[in-house]
Backbone bond lengths (Angstrom), bond angles and torsions (degrees), N, CA, C in turn:
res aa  C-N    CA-C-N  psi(-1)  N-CA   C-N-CA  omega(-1)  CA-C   N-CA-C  phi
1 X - - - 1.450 - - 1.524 107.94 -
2 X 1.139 123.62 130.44 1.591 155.51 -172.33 1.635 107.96 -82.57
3 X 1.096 139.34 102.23 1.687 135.36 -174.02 1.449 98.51 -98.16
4 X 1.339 128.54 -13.13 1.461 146.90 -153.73 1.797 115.63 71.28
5 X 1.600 123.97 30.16 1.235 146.85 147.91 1.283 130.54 -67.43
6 X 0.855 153.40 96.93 1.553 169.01 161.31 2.319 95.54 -17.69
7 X 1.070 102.53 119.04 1.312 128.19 151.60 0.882 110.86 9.97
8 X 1.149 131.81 -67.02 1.748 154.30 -149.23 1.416 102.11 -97.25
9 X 1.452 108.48 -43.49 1.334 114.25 -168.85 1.473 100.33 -69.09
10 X 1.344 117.37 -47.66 1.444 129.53 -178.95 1.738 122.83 -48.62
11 X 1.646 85.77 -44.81 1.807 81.18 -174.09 1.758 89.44 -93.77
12 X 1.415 138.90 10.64 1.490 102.65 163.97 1.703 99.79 -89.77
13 X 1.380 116.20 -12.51 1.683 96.06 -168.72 1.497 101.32 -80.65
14 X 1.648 130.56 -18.82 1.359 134.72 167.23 1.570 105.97 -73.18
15 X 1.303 133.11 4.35 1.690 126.33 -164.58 1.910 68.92 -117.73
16 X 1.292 122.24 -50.86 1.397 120.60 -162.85 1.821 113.04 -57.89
17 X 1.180 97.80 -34.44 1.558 131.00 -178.18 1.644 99.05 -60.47
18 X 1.005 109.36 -69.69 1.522 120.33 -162.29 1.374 114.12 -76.16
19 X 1.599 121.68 -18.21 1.415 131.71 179.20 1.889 87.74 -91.54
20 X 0.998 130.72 -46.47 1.506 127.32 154.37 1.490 103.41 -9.44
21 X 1.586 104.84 -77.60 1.274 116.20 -149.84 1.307 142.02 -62.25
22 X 1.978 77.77 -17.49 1.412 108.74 -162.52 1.531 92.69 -97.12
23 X 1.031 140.64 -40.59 1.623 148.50 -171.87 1.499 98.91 -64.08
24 X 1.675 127.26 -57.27 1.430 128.24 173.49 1.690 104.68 -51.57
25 X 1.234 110.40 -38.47 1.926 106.58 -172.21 1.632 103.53 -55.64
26 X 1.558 103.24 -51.23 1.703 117.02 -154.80 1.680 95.96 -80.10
27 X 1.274 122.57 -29.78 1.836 133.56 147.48 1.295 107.15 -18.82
28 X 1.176 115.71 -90.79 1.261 151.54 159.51 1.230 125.28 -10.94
29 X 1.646 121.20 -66.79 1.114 137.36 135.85 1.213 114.94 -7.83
30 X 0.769 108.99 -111.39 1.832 133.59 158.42 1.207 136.30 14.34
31 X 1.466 87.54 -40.82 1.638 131.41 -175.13 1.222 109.52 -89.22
32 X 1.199 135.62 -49.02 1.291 144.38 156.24 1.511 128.20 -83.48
33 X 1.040 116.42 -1.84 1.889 123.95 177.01 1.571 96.08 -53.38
34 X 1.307 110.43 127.62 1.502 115.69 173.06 1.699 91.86 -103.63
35 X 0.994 152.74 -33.61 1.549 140.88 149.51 1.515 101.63 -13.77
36 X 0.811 97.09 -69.50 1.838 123.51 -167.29 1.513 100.18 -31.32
37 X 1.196 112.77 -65.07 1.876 128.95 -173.75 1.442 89.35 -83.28
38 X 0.517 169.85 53.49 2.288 163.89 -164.35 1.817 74.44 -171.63
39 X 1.538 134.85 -85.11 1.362 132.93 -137.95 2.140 80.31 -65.90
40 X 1.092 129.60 -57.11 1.333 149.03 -144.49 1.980 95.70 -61.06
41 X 1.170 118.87 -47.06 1.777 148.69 164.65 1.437 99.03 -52.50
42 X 1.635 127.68 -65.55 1.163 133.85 -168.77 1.639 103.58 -57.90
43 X 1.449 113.46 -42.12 1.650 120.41 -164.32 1.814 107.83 -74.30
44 X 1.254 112.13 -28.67 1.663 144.82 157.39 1.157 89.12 -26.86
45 X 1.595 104.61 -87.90 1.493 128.84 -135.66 1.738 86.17 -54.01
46 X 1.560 122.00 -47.58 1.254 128.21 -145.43 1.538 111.39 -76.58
47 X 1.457 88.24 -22.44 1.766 88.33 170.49 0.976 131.31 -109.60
48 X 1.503 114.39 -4.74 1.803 120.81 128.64 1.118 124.74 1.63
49 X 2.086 92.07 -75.64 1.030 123.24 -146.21 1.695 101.08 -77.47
50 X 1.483 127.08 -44.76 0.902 134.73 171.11 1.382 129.82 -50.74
51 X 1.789 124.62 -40.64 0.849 130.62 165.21 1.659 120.58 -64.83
52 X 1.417 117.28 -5.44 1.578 123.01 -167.49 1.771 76.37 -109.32
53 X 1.184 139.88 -15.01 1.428 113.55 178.55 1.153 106.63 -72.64
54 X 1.440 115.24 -55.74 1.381 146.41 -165.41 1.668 111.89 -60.57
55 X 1.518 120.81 -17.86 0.919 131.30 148.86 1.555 124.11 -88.12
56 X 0.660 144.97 29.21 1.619 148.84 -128.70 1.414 92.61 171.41
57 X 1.356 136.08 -39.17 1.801 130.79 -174.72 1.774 87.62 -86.53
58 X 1.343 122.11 -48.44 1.122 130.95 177.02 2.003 123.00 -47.15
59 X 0.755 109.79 -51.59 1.459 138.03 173.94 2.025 101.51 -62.82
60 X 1.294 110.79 -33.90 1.186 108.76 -172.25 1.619 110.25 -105.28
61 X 1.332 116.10 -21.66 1.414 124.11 157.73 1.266 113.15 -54.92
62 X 1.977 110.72 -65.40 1.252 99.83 167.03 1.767 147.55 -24.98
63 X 1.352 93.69 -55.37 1.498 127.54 169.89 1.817 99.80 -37.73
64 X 1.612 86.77 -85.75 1.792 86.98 -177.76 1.375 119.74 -55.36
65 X 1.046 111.86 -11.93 2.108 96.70 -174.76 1.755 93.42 -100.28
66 X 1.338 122.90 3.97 1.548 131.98 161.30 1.391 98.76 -75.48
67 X 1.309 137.38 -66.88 1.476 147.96 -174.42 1.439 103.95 -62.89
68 X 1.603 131.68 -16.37 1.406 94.43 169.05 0.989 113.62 -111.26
């Protein structure tokens, strides 16, 4: 189909179109990745975990600068 656009012009707005399509897919994707929320839970857990050290390294500093 003919819009009265030149060739070139035509297949970059269909190359423009389809790189569109592909950015909304990987959007999309993205959007629904249950990896995504599973890796996001795992990073949670880790700074949990970190903040209970960091309370716990804390608690034991305390301790010793009590003892000297």
């Amino acid at each position: 189909m003919n819009f009265g656009i030149s060739e070139k012009d035509q297949t970059q707005v269909k190359e423009a179109f389809s790189s569109l399509w592909k950015v909304c897919g990987n959007v999309w994707d993205n959007i629904v990745d249950d990896k995504k929320e599973e890796k996001i839970q795992e990073l949670e857990k880790q700074i949990w975990d970190l903040e209970k050290e960091v309370q716990e390294l804390n608690e034991t500093r305390i301790e010793t600068e009590k003892n000297i």
